[in-house]
MDAnalysis code that builds the backbone (N, CA, C; Angstrom):
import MDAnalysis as mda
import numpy as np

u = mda.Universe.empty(594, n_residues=198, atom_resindex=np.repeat(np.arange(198), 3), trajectory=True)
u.add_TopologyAttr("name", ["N", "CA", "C"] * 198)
u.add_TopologyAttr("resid", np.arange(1, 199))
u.add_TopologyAttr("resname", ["UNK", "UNK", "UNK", "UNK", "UNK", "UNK", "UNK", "UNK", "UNK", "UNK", "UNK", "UNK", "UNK", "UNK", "UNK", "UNK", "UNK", "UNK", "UNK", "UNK", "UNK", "UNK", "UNK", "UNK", "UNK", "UNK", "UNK", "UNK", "UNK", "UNK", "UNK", "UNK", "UNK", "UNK", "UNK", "UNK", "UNK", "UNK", "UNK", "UNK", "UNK", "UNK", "UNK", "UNK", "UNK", "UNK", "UNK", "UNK", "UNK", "UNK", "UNK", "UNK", "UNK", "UNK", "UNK", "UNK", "UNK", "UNK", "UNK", "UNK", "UNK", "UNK", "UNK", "UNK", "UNK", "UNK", "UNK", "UNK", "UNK", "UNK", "UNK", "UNK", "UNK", "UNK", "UNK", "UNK", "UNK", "UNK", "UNK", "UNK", "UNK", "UNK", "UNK", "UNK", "UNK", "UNK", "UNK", "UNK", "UNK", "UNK", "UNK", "UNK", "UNK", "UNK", "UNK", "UNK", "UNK", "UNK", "UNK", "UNK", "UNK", "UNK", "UNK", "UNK", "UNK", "UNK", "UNK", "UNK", "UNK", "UNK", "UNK", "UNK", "UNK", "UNK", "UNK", "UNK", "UNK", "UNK", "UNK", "UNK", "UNK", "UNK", "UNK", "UNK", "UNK", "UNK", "UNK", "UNK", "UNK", "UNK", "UNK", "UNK", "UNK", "UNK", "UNK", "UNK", "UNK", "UNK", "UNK", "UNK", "UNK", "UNK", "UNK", "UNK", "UNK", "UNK", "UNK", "UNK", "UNK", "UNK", "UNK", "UNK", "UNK", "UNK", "UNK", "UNK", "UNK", "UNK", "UNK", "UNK", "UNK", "UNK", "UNK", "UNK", "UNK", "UNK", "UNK", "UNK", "UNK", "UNK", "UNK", "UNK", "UNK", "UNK", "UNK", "UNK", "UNK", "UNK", "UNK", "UNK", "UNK", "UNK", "UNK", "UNK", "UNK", "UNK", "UNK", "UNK", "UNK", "UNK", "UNK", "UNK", "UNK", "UNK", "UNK", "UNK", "UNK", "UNK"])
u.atoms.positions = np.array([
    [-66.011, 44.151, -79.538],
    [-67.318, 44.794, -79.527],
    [-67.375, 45.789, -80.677],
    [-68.214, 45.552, -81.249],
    [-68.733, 46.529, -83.248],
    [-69.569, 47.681, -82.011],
    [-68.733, 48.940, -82.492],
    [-69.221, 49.933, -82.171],
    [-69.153, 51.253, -83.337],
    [-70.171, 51.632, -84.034],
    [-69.743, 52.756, -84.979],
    [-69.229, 53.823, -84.414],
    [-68.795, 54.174, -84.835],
    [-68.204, 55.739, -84.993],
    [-68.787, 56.752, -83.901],
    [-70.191, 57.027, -84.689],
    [-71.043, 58.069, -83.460],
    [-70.996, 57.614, -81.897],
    [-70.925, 56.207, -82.164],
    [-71.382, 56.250, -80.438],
    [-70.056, 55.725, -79.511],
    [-68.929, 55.671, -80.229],
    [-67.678, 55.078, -79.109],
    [-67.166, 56.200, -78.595],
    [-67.063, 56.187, -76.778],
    [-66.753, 56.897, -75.972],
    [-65.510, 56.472, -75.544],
    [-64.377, 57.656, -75.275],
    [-63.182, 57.270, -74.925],
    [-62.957, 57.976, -74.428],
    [-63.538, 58.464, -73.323],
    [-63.131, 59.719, -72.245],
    [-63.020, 58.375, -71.077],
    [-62.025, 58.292, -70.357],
    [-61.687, 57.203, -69.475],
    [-62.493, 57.723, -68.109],
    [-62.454, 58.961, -68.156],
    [-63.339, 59.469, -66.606],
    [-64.991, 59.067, -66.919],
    [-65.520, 59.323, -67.494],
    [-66.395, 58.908, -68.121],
    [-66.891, 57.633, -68.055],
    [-65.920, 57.015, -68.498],
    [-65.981, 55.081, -68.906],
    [-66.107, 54.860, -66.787],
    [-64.881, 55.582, -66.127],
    [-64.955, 54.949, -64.549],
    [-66.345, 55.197, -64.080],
    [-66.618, 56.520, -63.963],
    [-67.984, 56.787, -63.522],
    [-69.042, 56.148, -63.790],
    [-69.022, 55.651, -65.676],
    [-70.459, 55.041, -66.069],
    [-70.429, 53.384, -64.832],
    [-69.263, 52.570, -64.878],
    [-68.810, 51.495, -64.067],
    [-69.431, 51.559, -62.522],
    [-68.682, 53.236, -61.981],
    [-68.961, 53.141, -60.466],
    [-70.592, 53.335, -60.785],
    [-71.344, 54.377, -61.041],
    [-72.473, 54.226, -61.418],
    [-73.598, 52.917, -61.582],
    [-72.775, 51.787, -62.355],
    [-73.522, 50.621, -62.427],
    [-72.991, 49.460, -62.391],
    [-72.888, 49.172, -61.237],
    [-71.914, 47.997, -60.465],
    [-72.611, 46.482, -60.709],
    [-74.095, 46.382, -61.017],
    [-74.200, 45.029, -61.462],
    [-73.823, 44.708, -62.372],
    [-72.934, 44.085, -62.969],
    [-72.316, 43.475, -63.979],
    [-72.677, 41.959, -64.674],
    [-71.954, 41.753, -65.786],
    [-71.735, 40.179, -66.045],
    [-70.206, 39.441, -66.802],
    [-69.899, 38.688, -65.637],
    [-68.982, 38.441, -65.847],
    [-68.579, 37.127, -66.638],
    [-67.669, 37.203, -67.749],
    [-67.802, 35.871, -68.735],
    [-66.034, 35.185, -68.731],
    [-66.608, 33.992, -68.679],
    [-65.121, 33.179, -68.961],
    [-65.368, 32.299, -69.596],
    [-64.313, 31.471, -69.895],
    [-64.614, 29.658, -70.500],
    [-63.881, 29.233, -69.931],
    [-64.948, 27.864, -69.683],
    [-64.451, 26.609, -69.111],
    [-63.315, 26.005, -69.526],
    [-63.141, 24.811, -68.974],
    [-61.558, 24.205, -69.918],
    [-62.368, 23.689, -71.090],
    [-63.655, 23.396, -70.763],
    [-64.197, 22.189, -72.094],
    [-64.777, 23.269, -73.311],
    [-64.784, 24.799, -73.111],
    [-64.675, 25.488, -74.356],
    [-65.711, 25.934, -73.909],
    [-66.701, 25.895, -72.880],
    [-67.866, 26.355, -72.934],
    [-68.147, 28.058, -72.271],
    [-68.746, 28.899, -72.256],
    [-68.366, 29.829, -72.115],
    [-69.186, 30.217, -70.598],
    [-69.295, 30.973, -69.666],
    [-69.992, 30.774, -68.464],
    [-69.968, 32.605, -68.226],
    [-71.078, 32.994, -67.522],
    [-71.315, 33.851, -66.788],
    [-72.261, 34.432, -65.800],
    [-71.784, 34.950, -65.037],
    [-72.641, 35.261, -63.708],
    [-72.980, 36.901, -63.621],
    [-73.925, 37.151, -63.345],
    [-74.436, 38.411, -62.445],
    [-73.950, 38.502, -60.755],
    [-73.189, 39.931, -60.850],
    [-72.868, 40.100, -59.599],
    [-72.170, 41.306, -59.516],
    [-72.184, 41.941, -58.280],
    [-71.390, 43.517, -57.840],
    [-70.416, 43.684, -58.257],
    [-69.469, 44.687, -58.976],
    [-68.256, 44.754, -59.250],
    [-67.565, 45.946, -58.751],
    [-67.146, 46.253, -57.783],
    [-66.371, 47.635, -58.009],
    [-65.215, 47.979, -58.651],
    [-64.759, 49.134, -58.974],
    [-63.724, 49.456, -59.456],
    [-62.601, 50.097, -58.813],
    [-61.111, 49.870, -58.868],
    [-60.591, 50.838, -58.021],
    [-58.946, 51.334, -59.093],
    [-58.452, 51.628, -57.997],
    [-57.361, 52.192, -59.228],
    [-55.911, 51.910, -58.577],
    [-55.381, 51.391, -59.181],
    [-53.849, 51.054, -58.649],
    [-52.510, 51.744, -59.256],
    [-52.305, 52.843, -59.149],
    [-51.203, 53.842, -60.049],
    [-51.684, 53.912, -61.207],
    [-51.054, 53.213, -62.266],
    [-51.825, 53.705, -63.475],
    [-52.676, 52.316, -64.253],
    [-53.078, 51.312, -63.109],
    [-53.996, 50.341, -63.598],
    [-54.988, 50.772, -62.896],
    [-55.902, 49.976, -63.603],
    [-57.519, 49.645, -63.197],
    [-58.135, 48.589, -62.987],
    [-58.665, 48.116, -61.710],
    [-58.754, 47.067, -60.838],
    [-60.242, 47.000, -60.571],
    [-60.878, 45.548, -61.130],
    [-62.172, 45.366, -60.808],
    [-62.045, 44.273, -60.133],
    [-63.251, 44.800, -59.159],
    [-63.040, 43.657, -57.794],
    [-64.709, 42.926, -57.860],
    [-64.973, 41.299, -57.304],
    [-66.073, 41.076, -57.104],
    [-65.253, 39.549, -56.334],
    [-66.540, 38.997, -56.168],
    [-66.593, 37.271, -55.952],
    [-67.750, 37.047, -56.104],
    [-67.405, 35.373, -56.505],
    [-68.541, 34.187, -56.532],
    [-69.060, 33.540, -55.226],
    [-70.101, 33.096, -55.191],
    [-70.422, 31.722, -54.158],
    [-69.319, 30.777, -54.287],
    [-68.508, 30.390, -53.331],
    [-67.515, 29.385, -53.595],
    [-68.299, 28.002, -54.446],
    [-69.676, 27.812, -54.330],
    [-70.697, 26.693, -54.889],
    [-70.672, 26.761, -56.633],
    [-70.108, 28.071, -56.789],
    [-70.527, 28.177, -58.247],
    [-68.936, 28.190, -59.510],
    [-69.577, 27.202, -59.892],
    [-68.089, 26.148, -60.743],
    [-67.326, 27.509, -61.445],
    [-67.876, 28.558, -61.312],
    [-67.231, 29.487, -62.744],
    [-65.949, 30.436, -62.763],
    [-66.058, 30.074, -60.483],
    [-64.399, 30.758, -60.001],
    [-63.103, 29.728, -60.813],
    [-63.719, 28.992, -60.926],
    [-62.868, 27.757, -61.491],
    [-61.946, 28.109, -62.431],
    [-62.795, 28.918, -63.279],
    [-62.316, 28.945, -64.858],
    [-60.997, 30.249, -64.265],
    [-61.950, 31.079, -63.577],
    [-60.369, 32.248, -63.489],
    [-58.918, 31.527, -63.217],
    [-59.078, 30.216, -62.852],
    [-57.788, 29.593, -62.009],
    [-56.543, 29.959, -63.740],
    [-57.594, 29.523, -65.069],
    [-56.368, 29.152, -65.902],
    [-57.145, 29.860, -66.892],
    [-57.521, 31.152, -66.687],
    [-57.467, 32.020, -67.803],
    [-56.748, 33.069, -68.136],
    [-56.273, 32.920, -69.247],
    [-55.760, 34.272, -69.246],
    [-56.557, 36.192, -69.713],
    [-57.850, 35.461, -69.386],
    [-58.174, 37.139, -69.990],
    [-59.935, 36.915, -69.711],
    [-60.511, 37.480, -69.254],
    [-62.410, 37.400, -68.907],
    [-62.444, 38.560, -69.312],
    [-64.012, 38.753, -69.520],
    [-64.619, 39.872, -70.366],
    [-66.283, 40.436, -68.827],
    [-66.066, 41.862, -69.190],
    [-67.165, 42.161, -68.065],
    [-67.827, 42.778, -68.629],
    [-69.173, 42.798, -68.364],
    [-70.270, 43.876, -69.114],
    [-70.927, 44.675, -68.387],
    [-70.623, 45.859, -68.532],
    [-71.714, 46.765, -67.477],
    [-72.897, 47.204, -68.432],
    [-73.889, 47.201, -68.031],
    [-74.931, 47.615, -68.618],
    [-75.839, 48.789, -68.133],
    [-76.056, 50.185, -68.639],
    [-76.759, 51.162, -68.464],
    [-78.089, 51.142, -69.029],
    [-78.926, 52.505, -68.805],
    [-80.023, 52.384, -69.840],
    [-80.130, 51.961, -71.158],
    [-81.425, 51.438, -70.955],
    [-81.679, 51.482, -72.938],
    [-82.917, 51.494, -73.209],
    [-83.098, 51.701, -74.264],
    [-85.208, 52.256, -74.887],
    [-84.997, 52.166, -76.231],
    [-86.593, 51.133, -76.751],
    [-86.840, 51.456, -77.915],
    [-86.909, 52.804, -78.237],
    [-86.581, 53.529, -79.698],
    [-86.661, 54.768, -80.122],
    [-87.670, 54.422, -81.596],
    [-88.842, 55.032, -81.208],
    [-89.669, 55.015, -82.386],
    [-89.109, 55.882, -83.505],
    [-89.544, 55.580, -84.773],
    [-88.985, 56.258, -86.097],
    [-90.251, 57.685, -86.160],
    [-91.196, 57.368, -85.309],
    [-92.121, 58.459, -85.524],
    [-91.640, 59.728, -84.955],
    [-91.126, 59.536, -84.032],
    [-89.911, 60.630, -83.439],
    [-89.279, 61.597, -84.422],
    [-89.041, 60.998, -85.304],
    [-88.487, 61.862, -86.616],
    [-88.904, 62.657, -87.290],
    [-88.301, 63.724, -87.721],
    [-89.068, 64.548, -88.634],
    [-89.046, 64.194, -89.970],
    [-88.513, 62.602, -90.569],
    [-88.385, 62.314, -91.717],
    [-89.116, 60.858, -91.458],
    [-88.968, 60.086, -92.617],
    [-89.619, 58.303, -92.191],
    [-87.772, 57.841, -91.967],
    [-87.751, 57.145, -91.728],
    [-86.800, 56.105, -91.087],
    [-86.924, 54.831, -90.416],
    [-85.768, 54.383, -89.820],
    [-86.293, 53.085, -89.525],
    [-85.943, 53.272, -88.218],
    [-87.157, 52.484, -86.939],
    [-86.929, 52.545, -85.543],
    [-85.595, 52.234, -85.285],
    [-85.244, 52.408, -84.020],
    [-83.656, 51.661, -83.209],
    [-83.675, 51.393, -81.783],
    [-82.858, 51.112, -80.968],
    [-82.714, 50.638, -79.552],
    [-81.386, 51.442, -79.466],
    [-81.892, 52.553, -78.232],
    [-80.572, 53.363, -77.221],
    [-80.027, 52.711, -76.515],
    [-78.780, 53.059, -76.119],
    [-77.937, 51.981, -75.139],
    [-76.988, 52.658, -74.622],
    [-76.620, 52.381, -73.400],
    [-75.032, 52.548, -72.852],
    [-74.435, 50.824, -72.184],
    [-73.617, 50.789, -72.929],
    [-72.968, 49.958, -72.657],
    [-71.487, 49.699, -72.353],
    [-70.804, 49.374, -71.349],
    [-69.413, 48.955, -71.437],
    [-68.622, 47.982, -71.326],
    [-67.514, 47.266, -72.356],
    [-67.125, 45.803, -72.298],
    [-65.680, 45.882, -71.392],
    [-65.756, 45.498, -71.062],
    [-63.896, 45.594, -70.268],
    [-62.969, 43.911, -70.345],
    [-62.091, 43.853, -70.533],
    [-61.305, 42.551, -70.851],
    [-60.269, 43.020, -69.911],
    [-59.880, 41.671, -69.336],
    [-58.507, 41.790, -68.181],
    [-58.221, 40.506, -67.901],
    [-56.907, 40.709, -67.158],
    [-56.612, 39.328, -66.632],
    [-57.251, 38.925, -65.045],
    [-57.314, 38.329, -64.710],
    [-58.284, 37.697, -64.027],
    [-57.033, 36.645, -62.454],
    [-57.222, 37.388, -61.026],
    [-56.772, 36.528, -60.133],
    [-57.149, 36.539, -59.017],
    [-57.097, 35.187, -58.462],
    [-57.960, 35.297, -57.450],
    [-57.487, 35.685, -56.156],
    [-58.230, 35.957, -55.017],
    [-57.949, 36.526, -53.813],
    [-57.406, 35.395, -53.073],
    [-56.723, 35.779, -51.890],
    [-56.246, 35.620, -50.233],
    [-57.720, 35.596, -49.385],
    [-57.912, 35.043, -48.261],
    [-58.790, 35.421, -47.579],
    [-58.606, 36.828, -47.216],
    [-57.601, 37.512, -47.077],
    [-57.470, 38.861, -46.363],
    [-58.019, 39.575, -47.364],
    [-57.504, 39.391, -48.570],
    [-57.841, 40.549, -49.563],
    [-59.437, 40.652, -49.794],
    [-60.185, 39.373, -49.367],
    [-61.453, 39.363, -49.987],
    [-62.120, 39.899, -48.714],
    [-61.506, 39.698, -47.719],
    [-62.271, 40.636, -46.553],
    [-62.048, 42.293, -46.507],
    [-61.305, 42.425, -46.959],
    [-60.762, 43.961, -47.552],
    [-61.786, 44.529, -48.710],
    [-61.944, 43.820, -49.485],
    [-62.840, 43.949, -50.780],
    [-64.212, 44.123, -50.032],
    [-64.906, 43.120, -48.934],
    [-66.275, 42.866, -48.327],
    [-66.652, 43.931, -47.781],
    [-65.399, 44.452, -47.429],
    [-65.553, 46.248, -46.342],
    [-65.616, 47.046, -47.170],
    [-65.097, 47.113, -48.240],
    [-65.297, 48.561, -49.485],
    [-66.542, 47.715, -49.534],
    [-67.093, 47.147, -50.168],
    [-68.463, 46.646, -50.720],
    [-69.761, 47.127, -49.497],
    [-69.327, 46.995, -48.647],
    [-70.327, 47.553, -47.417],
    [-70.561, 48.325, -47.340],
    [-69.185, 49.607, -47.314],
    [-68.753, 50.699, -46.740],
    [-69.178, 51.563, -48.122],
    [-69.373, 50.951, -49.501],
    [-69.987, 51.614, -50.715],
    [-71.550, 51.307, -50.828],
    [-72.033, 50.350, -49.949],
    [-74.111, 50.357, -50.770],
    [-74.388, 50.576, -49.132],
    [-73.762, 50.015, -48.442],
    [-74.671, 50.110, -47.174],
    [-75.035, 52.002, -46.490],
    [-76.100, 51.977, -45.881],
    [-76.243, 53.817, -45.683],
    [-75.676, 53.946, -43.906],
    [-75.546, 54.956, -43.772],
    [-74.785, 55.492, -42.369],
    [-74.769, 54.885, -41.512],
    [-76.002, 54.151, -41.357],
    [-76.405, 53.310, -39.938],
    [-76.744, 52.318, -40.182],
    [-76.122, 51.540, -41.901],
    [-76.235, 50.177, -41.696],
    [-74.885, 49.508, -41.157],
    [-75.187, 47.706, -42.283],
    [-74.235, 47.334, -41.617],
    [-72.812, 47.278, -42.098],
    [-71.913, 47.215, -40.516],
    [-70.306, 47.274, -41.036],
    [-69.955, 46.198, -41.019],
    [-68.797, 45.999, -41.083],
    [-67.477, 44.589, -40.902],
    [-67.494, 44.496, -39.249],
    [-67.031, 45.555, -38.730],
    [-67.416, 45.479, -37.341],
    [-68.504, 45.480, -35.769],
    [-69.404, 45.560, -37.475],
    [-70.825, 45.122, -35.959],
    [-71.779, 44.006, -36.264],
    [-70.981, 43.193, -37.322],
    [-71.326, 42.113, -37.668],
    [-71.266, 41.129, -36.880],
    [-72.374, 40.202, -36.980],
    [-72.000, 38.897, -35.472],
    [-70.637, 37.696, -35.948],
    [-69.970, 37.140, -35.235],
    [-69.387, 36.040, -35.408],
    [-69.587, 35.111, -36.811],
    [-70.890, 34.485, -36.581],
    [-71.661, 33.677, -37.188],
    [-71.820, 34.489, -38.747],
    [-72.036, 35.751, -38.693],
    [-71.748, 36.267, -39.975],
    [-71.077, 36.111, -40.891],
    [-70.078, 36.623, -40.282],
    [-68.370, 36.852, -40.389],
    [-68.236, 35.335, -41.280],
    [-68.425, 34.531, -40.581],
    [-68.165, 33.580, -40.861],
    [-68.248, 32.790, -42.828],
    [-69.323, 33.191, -42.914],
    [-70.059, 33.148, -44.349],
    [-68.835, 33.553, -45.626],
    [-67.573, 34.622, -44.561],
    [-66.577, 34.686, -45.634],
    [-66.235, 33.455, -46.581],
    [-66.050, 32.244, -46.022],
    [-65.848, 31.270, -46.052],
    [-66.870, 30.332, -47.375],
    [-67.668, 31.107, -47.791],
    [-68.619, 30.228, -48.876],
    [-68.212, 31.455, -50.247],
    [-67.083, 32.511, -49.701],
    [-67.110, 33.185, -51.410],
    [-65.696, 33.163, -51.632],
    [-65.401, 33.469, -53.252],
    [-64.044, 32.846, -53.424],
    [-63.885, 34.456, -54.510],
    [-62.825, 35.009, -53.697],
    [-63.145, 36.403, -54.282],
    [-61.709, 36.598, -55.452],
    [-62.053, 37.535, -56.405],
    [-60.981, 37.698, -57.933],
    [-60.978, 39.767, -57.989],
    [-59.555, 39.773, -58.974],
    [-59.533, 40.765, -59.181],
    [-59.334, 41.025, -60.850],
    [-59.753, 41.773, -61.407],
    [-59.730, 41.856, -62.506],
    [-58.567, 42.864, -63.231],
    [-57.381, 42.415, -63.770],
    [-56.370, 44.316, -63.991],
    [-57.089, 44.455, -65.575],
    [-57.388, 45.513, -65.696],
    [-58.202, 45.632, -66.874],
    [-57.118, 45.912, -68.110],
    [-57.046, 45.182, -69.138],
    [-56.262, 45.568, -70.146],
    [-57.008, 46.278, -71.640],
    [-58.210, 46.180, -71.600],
    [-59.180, 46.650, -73.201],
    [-60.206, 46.823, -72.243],
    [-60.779, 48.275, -73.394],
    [-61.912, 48.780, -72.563],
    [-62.934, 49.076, -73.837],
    [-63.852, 48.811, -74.512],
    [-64.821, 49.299, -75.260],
    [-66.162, 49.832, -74.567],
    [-66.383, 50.643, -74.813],
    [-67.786, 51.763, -74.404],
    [-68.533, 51.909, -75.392],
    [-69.658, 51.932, -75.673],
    [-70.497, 51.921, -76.340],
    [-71.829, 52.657, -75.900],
    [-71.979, 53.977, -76.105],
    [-73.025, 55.455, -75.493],
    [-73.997, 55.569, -76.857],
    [-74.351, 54.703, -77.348],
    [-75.053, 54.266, -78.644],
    [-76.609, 55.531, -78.228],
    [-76.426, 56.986, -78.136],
    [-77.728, 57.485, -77.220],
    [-78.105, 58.958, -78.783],
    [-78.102, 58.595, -80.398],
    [-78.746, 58.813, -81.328],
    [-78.476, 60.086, -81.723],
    [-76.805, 60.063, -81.269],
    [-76.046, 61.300, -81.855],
    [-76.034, 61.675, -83.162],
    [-76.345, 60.931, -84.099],
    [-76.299, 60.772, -85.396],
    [-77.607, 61.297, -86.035],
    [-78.614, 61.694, -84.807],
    [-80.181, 62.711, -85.314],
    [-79.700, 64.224, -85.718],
    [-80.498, 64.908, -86.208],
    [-80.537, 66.512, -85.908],
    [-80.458, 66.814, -84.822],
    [-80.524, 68.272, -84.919],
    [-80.792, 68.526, -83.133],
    [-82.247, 68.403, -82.935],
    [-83.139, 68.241, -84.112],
    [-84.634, 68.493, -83.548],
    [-85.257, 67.337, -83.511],
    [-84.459, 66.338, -84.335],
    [-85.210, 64.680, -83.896],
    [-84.134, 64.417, -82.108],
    [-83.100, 64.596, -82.117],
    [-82.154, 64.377, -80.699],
    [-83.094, 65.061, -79.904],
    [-83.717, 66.278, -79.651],
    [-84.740, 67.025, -78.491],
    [-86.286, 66.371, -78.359],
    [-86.631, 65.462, -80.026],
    [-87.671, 65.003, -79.883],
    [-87.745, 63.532, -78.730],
    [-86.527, 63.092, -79.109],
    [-86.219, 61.626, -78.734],
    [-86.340, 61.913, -77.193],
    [-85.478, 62.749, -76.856],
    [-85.816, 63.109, -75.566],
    [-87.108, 63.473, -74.654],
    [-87.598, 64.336, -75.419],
    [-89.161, 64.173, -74.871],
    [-89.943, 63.028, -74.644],
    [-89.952, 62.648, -75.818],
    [-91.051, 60.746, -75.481],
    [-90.049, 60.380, -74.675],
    [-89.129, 59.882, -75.013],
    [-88.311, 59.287, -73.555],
    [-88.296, 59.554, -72.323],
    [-88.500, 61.241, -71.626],
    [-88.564, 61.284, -70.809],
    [-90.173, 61.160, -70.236],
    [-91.126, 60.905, -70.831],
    [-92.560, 60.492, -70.679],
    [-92.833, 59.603, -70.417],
    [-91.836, 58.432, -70.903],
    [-91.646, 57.109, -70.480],
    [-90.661, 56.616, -68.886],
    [-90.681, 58.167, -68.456],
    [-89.546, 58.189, -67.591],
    [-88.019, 56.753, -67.378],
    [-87.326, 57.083, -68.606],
    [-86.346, 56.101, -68.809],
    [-85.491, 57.026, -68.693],
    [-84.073, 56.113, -68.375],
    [-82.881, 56.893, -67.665],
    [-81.639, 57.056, -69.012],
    [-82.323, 57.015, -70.601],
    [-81.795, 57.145, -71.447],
    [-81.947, 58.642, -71.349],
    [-83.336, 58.982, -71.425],
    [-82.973, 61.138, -71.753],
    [-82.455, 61.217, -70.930],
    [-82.009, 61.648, -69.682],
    [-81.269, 62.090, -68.918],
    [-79.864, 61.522, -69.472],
    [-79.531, 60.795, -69.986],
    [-78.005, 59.986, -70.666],
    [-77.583, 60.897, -71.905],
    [-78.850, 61.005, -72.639],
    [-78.966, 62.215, -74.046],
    [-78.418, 63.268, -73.453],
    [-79.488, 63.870, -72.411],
    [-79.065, 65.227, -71.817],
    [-77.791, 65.262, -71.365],
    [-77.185, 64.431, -70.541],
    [-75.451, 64.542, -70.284],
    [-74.620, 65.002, -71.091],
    [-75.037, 64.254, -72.695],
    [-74.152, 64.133, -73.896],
    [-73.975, 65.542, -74.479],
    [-75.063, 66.238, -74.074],
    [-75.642, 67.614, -74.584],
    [-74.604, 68.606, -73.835],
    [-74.359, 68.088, -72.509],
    [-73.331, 69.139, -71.745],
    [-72.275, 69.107, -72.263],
])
């Protein structure tokens, strides 16, 4: 991943949070026949001594658990805000751009046990569902059951690129302008600016 200078982030607390923060992901592999495949789906993150462990699954229906069987390495994309940034923003002429947070992660890739993926289903619950939804244990039978159509992977993360592409490279008075129209547009980039600012 081509990331300049201004915008690569390498604060690792940072990189976890932006992740736990935005758990829909996309996950990419290749096939045996070279072709490259990816899906949208939940990812959490967790931490194993001094690795870093991304967890999700597929529909057992969908050919692309396949590829983890004999890869050695998949690529994940988390994706944060982003907004056109007009050049009128500026206190000079220039040329427009597109804000972004983005993060790439590369790892090796293996798949679950039934136990482990029911272990994984309960953090996944026990993280979106609210106080009085639902658990692992007040789930019906027939529920439960559905384990059985997903084929769950873990990811140990070995390369991490971040990319906070959010127009560090302005003044401070085009960076406060950018922020204003942005936040008029109520996009979740100024508030991303404003972080950067702390």
């Amino acid at each position: 991943m081509y990331i300049p200078k201004y915008y690569q982030e390498h604060n690792m607390n940072k990189i976890k949070a932006f992740i736990h923060d935005h758990p829909f992901a996309t996950i990419v592999s290749t096939a045996e026949n070279g072709r490259p495949l990816a899906t949208h789906l939940p990812i959490l993150i967790h931490e194993d001594g001094e690795s870093l462990i991304l967890a999700g699954h597929f529909a057992k229906a969908n050919p692309q658990w396949h590829t983890l069987e004999h890869s050695d390495e998949v690529l994940i994309i988390f994706q944060g805000p982003d907004a056109y940034v007009s050049s009128t923003w500026y206190g000079h002429e220039d040329v427009p751009t597109w804000d972004y947070q983005s993060i790439q992660v590369y790892g090796q890739p293996a798949l679950l046990t039934e136990g482990e993926v029911k272990q994984d289903l309960i953090q996944l619950l026990n993280r979106f569902e609210k106080k009085d939804g639902a658990r692992w244990d007040n789930l019906s039978e027939e529920t439960l059951q559905q384990i059985h159509g997903v084929v769950g992977f873990h990811i140990t993360v070995s390369e991490v690129f971040a990319a906070y592409k959010l127009s560090q490279n302005r003044n401070h008075t085009d960076y406060q302008n950018i922020i204003h129209h942005l936040e008029d547009e109520h996009n979740g980039v100024a508030d991303a600016m404003k972080d950067e600012q702390d």
